[in-house]
N, C-alpha and C positions, 0 to 999 in steps of 0.2 A: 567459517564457511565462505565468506565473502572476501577476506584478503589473502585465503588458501586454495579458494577455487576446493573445498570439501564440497562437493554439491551430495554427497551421498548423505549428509546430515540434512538435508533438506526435509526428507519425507520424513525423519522424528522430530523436527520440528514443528511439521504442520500435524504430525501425531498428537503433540502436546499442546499444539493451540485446540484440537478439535477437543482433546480432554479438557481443558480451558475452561471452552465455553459450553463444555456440557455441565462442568461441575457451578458454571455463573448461575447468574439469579434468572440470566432469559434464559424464556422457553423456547424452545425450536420453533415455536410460530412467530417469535420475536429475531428470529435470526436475520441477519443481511438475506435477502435474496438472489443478488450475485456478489459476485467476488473482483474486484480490480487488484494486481499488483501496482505497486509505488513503480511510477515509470520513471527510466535512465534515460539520461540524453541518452544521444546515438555517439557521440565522442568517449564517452565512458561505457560504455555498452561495448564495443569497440575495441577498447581496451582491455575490459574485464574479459569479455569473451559470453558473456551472461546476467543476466537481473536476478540477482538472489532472491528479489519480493518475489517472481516471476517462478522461480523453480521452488518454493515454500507456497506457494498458490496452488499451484499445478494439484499435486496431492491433495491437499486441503479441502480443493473444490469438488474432489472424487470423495472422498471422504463422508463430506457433509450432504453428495447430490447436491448441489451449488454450482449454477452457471458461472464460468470463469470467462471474463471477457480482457484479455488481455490490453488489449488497444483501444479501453473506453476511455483512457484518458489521455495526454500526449503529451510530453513535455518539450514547449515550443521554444527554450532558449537554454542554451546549456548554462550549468550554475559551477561557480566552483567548489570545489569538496566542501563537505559541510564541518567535517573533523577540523577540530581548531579556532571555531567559531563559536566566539558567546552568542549568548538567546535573539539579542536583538539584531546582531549582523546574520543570523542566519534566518531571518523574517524577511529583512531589507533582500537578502541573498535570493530568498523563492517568490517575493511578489509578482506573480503574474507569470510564473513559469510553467504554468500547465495551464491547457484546456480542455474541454469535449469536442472531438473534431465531429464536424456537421452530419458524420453517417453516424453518427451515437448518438445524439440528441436523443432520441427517439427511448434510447434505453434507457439512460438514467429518469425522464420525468417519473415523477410517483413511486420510486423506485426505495429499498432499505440496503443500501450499499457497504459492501464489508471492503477497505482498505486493510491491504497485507503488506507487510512490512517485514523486514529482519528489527532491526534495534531503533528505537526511538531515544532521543537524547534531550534534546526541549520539546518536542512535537511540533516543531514549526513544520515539516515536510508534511506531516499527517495535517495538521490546520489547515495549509494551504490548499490541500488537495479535498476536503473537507468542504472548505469553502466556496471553491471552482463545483463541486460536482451540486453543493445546492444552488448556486448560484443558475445550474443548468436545470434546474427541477427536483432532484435528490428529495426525497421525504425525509430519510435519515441515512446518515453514517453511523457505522461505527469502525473502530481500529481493532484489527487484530493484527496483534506486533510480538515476535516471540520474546525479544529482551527489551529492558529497558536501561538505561544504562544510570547512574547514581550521579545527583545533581553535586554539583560541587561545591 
């Protein structure tokens, strides 16, 4: 999807996360209560043409009735590709690369936040983004990521 530019695999992807997490141990009253996708710089955004987290959200968020708030989070410094990087250059790589810009504040406190992803590889992108949004108030995160990819 994402180095094909398939975006029409999008909405079965966020099909199978929503079966996911209806088949998980939480209950719908345990669910995130909004949805953020994993933000792109704007240099890769740019390039890509689109945020795969972004159009795997979208669906997702109609899906489950889940507020999608696109720009809850921001990513303040562009990082380079994560592909090709062990666990700990790709931690060093996202320290301090996103935040909650000042008109979001307000949403994340007290809040149970669903980060949506395409593929997770170490989870350093989902940690870091995890981190920043408690750091802002966040009650809880959780990840919803459709692959994950096999450690090596």
């Amino acid at each position: 999807m994402k180095f094909g530019a398939a975006l029409a695999l999008a909405p079965l992807f966020a099909s199978l996360l929503q079966d996911a997490l209806a088949y998980s141990a939480l209950r719908p009253t345990d669910w995130p209560t909004l949805l953020v996708p994993v933000p792109l710089g704007s240099q890769r955004l740019g390039e890509r043409g689109f945020n795969q987290a972004l159009e795997i959200a979208r669906p997702l968020a109609r899906s489950l009735t889940l507020r999608l708030v696109p720009k809850l989070v921001a990513r303040v410094r562009e990082t380079p590709a994560q592909a090709g990087l062990a666990a700990r250059q790709r931690q060093k790589n996202l320290r301090g690369a996103f935040i909650v810009p000042h008109r979001a504040i307000g949403l994340v406190a007290g809040q149970h936040i669903g980060i949506v992803d395409d593929v997770m590889t170490t989870g350093a992108t989902l940690h870091e983004l995890a981190t920043t949004l408690k750091r802002f108030g966040a009650r809880r995160v959780t990840n919803l990521v459709f692959a994950r990819t096999l450690p090596r």
